[in-house]
N, C-alpha and C positions, 0 to 999 in steps of 0.2 A: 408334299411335306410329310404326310401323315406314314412314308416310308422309311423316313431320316431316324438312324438310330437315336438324335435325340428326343424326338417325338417318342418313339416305345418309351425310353426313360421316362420320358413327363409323365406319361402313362401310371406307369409303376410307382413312381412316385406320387404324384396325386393319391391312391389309395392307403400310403403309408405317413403322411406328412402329420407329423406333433401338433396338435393344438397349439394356437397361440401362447397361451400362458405357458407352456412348457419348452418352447422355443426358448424364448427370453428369458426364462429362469436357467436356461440352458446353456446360454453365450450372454453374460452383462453383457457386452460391448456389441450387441447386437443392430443396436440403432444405428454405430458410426458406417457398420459392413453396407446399411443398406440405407446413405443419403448422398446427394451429391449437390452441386452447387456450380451454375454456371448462367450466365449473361442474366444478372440479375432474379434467378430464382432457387429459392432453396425445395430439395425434392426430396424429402421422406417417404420413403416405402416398404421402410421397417416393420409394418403392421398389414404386412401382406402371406399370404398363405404361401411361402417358399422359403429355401435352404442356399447355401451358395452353391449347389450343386443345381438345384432350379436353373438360379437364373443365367450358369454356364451354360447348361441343354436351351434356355428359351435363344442364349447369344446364340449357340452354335447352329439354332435353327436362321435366326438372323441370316450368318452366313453360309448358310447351306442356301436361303433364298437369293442369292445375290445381291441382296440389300445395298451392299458399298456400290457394286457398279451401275444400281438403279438410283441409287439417289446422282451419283455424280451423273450420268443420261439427264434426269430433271435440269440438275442447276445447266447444262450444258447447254441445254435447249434441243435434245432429241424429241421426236415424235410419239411418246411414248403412251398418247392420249391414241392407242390404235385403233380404234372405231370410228374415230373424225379424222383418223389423219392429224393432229396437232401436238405442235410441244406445248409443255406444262410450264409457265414460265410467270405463276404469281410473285415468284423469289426477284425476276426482275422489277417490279414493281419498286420494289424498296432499294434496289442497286445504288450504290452511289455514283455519280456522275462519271468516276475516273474509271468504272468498271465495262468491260466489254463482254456483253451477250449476244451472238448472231444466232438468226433464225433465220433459215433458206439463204444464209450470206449476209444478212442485215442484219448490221449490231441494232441494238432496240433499244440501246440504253436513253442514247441520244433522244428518241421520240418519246420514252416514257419521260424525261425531264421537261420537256419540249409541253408536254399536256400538263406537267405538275405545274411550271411555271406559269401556263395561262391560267390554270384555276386558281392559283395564288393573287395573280393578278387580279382575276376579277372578284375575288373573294372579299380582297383590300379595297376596292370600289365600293363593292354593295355595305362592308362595315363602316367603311367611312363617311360613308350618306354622298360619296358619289355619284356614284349608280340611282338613277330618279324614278319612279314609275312617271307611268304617261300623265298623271296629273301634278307633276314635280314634285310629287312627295317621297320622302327615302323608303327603302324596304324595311318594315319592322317582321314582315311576318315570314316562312319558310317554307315550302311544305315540298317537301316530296313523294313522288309518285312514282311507285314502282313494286317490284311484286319479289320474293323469291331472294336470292341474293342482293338483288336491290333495293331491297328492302329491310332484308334482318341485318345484313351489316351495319348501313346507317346507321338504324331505329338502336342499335346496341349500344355503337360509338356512342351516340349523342345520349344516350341514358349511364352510360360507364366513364364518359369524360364530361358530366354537366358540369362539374365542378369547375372545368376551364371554359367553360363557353359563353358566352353575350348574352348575360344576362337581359339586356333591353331588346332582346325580338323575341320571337315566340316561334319554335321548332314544330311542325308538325309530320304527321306522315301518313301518306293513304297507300296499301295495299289491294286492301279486299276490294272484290267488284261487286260486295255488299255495299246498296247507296249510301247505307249507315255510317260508312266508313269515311269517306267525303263529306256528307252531310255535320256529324260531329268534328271532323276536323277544320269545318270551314265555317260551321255557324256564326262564331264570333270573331268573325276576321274583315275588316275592311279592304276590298279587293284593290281600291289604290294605294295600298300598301303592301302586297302579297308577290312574291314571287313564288312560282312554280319551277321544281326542278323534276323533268320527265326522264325515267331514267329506264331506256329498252333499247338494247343495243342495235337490234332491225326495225325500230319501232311502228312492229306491228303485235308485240304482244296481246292478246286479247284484253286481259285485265286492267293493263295501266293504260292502256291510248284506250279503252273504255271511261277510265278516268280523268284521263289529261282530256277527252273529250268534254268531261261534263266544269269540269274547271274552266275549260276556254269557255263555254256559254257562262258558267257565274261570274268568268267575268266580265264579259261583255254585256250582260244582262247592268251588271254596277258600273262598268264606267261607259253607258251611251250607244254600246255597239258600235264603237270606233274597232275595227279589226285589225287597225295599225296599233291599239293596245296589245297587241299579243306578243311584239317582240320586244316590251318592255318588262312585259312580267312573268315570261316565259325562258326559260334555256332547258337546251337536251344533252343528256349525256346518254349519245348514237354515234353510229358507223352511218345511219342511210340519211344524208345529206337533203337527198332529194324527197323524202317523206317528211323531212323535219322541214323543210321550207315550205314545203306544199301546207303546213302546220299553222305558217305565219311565224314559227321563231327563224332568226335570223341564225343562219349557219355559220357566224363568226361565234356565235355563243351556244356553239355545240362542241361537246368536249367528248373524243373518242377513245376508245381501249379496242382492244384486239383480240383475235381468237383463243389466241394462248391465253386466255384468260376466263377461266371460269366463272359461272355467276356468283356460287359460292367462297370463292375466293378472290373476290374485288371489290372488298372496302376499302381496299386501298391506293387502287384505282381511280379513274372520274366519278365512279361511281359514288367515292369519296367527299364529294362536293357540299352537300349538306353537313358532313362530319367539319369541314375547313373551311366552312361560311360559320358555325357552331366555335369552333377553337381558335379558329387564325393557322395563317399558313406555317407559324414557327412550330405550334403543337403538334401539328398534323407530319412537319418533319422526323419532329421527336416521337411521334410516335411510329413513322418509317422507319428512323434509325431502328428503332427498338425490333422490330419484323427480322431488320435485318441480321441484328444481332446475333439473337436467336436463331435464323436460318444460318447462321455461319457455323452455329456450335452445331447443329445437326449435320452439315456436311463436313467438318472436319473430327470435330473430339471420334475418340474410339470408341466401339459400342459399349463397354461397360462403363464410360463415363458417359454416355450421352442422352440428356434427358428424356429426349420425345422419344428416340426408343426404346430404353427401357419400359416407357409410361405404354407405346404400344404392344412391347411383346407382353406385359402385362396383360392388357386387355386381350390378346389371343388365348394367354393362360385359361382366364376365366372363360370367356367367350366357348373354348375348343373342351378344353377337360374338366370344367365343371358344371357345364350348363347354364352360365348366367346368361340369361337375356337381356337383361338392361344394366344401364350403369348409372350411379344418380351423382349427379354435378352440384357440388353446396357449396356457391362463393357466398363469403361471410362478410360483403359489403353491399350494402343498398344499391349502389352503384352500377352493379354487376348483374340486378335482377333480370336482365334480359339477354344475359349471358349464355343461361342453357338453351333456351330457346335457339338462339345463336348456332351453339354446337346440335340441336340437331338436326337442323338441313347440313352443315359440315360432315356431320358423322355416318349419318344415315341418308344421303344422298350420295355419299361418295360410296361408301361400302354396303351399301346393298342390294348386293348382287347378288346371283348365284349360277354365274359363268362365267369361268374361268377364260385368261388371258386367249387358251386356243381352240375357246367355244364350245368347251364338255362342261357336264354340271360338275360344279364346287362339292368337292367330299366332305368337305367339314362346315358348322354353319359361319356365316359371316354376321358381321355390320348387329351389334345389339345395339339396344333402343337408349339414349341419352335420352334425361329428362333431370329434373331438380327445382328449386326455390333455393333465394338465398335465405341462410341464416338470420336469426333465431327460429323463424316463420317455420321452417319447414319441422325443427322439431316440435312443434304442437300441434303438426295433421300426419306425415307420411311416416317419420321416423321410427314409428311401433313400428311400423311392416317390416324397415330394415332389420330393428334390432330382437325383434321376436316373431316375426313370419318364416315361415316355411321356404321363403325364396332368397337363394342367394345374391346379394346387391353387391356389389363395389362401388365404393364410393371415393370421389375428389371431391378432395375439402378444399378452395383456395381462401388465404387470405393474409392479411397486411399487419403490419409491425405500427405503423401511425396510421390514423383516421388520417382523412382529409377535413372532417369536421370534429375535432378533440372537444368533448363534453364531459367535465368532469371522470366519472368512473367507466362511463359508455364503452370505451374500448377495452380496456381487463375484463368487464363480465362478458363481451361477446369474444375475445379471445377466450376465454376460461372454456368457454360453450363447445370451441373448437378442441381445445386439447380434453376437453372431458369427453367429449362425440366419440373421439379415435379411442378414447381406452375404453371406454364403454364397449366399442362394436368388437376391440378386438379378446380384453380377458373378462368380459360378462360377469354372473355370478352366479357360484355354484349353490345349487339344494343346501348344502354344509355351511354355507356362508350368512344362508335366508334364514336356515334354522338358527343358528348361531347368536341372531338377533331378535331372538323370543317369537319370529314368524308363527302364528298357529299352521298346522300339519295340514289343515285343508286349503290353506291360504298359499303354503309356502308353494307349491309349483307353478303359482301364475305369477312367481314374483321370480323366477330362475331368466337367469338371462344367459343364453349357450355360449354368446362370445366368439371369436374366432369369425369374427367376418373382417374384413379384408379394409382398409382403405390406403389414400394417398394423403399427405398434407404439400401443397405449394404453397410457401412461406415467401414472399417478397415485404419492402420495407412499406411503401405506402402506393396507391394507384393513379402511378403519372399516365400520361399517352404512350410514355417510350412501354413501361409495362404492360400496359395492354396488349401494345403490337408480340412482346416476346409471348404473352399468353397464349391468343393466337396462333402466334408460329407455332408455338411447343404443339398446338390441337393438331395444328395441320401436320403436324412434320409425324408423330401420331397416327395419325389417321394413313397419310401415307404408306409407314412402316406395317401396320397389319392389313393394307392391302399389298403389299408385299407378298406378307406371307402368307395368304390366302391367291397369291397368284390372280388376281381380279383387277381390271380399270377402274382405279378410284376416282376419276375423272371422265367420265359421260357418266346421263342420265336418261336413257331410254326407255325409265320406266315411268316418267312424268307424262310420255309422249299420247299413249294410248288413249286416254281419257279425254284430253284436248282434244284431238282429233273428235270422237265421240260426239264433244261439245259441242262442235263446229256441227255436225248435223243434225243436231238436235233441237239447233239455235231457232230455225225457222221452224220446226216444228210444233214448236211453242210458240212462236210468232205468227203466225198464217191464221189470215181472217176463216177460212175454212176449215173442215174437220182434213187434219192429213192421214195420210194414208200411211200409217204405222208400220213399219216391220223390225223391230229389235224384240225380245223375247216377251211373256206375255206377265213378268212382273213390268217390266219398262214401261210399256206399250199401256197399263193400267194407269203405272202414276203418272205419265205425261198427261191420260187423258183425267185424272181426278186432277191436275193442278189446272189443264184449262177451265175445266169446269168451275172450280174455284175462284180461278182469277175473273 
């Protein structure tokens, strides 16, 4: 890419681009050139460091990547995950029934409904107080067990749609194969009332059947050591049948997903199952439709209408010809605080790479670091750094037109927060301005604020489920697009792999009654032997 004449322009451009304030004193009608508006979200990006001659060079890089006939390859269901051999195909997740996706020949639409209807099913059992534990009592409590994408999707959903969920049971979730993680999650929990959802596709994850391990002994330790409890308070969402039964859950209440399916990208999937035991299986619709929606206007609208990529080649702007390293995510609803978190195993497991599609190293850098707090919060710790540090940030602001809890004034001052953040970062304030207001002369330069940093505003009405899902989409579709144009699989992660491996022999090393006989390098080989001695 970095040979595409529109590349040289960005180039050239970048060094001569107007300050913010001189743009917009430049064009009033600056705002309308740079908003758009589709499947429920509004996108200002008015407040970003480009010209419409930018954002023609960042399309034209678009299609200099191929971009149109790689997105159509994804929704098609090509193989385009080339390291594993798999198509990418979380967009069937959301398909509607009448729609047909084949992979290797087999439409898949039919089997994705086929899993959504039995989790629906059984999801109406357990809220309805159908579903009994072994001591005939209903499920009040929840917990899922799982690590990685099975983990932050859930934990997210269920923190960004509490508003729609059962109030009368109690959600929890263990990842870490910190005991502390289990232990706090399960202290106050009566096990004849608890179900367990183990959620590892081979499940032989080390983490979570670590966990699902010590939850089978708490609860057999509460209700008698009957081990016929375990297919009452137990189900798996797994492909391996025969490890889940070997388990004691009963492989009628194992609910599977498929390769084409990323761990990152399957909350939407069975993986799903805590989010639509939390909502009910109508929310959990609406919040498919919503996925879907969104993934339509990415594979149809044109690129200079189309949300997620603009919002991506954005991020390549900065990322490639400014040097930004990170990007901060500020949604300005409670709701959502586990939203960044969220995007950054999406962001930075998908694109952080640095080999390219045909196995030479990446010329340009990729994949910078998301992170965030939602609003107000975050401007009373990090927000100096953005708006007076040395480091260039880009920041998404998202947020809502209604509260879903309306309190008097609560919603205008934390809107207000929002559109005062965006003028702040991008026309500061000059020395002339500080003086101006009787500043003394030694005082006035710590009070200049340079301006001209960059953000996004995603404006939607209020946060249903359907909204969530189009968020989502917009990250993923995003995400996709600048690995695009960075030429890289944004789908594997073989850089998680190494360390596992690692772990695995380390395990008994730290286990064995005897001194073992060490051979990793001679920091390792230290603190292995200071932790036994320790322990």
């Amino acid at each position: 890419m970095t040979t595409q004449p529109a590349w040289q322009s960005l180039q050239s451009q970048r060094e001569s681009l107007p300050h913010l304030r001189d743009l917009f004193a430049a064009d009033p009608a600056r705002a309308e050139k740079f908003q758009r508006e589709a499947a429920g979200l509004f996108f200002d990006f008015s407040k970003n460091l480009l010209t419409a001659e930018t954002l023609a060079n960042l399309l034209d890089l678009a299609e200099a990547a191929g971009l149109r006939s790689k997105i159509d390859a994804m929704f098609r269901g090509d193989k385009i995950n080339i390291t594993e051999n798999r198509a990418v195909l979380h967009t069937a997740l959301r398909a509607p029934r009448t729609a047909s996706i084949k992979v290797d020949g087999v439409d898949v639409v039919p089997e994705v409904h086929a899993v959504l209807d039995r989790m629906a099913d059984f999801s109406n059992r357990v809220r309805s107080g159908e579903w009994k534990g072994h001591t005939g009592k209903i499920i009040r409590n929840i917990v899922n067990i799982g690590i990685g994408g099975s983990d932050l999707g859930p934990v997210m959903a269920y923190e960004a749609l509490r508003h729609y969920s059962d109030r009368t049971r109690i959600f929890r979730f263990v990842s870490n194969v910190d005991g502390t993680d289990f232990a706090e999650a399960t202290r106050d929990l009566d096990p004849s009332e608890t179900l367990f959802i183990v959620s590892s596709k081979t499940f032989t994850t080390l983490e979570t059947m670590t966990n699902a391990s010590t939850a089978r002994e708490w609860l057999l330790a509460g209700l008698g050591g009957d081990s016929s409890a375990v297919a009452k308070h137990f189900v798996a969402v797994s492909t391996n049948a025969e490890k889940v039964s070997a388990f004691g859950i009963d492989t009628a209440n194992m609910f599977g997903f498929w390769d084409w399916v990323g761990g990152r990208y399957s909350m939407d999937s069975a993986i799903g199952l805590s989010t639509m035991l939390a909502i009910g299986p109508d929310h959990f619709r609406d919040l498919l439709a919503g996925f879907h929606e969104m993934d339509e206007h990415f594979r149809t609208a044109p690129f200079e209408s189309n949300l997620p990529v603009i919002h991506g080649l954005l991020a390549v702007w900065y990322n490639d010809f400014f040097g930004a390293q990170t990007v901060a995510v500020l949604p300005y609803d409670q709701y959502l605080k586990r939203f960044p978190a969220y995007l950054q195993q999406l962001t930075m497991e998908s694109n952080g790479k640095s080999t390219t599609l045909a196995g030479t190293p990446v010329d340009t850098d990729t994949g910078p670091i998301y992170w965030g707090e939602p609003g107000t919060n975050g401007q009373h710790s990090f927000y100096q750094l953005i708006h007076q540090g040395t480091r260039l940030i880009p920041c998404d602001f998202i947020a809502f037109a209604h509260s879903l809890n309306p309190l008097g004034r609560h919603q205008d001052l934390l809107m207000s927060n929002v559109f005062a953040q965006t003028e702040a970062l991008a026309f500061g304030k000059t020395l002339a301005q500080v003086e101006a207001e009787g500043t003394p002369a030694a005082l006035a330069p710590h009070r200049v604020f340079e301006g001209n940093r960059p953000s996004n505003v995603l404006l939607a009405d209020k946060l249903t489920p359907a909204t969530l899902g189009r968020l989502v989409s917009f990250y993923e579709m995003s995400v996709f697009t600048q690995g695009v144009l960075w030429n890289i699989n944004s789908f594997d992660q073989w850089g998680v792999e190494l360390g596992k491996v690692l772990a695995q022999r380390i395990i008994p090393e730290l286990e064995s009654a005897g001194e073992p006989d060490l051979k990793h390098d001679s920091s390792t080989n230290s603190l292995i032997r200071r932790y036994r001695k320790m322990k």
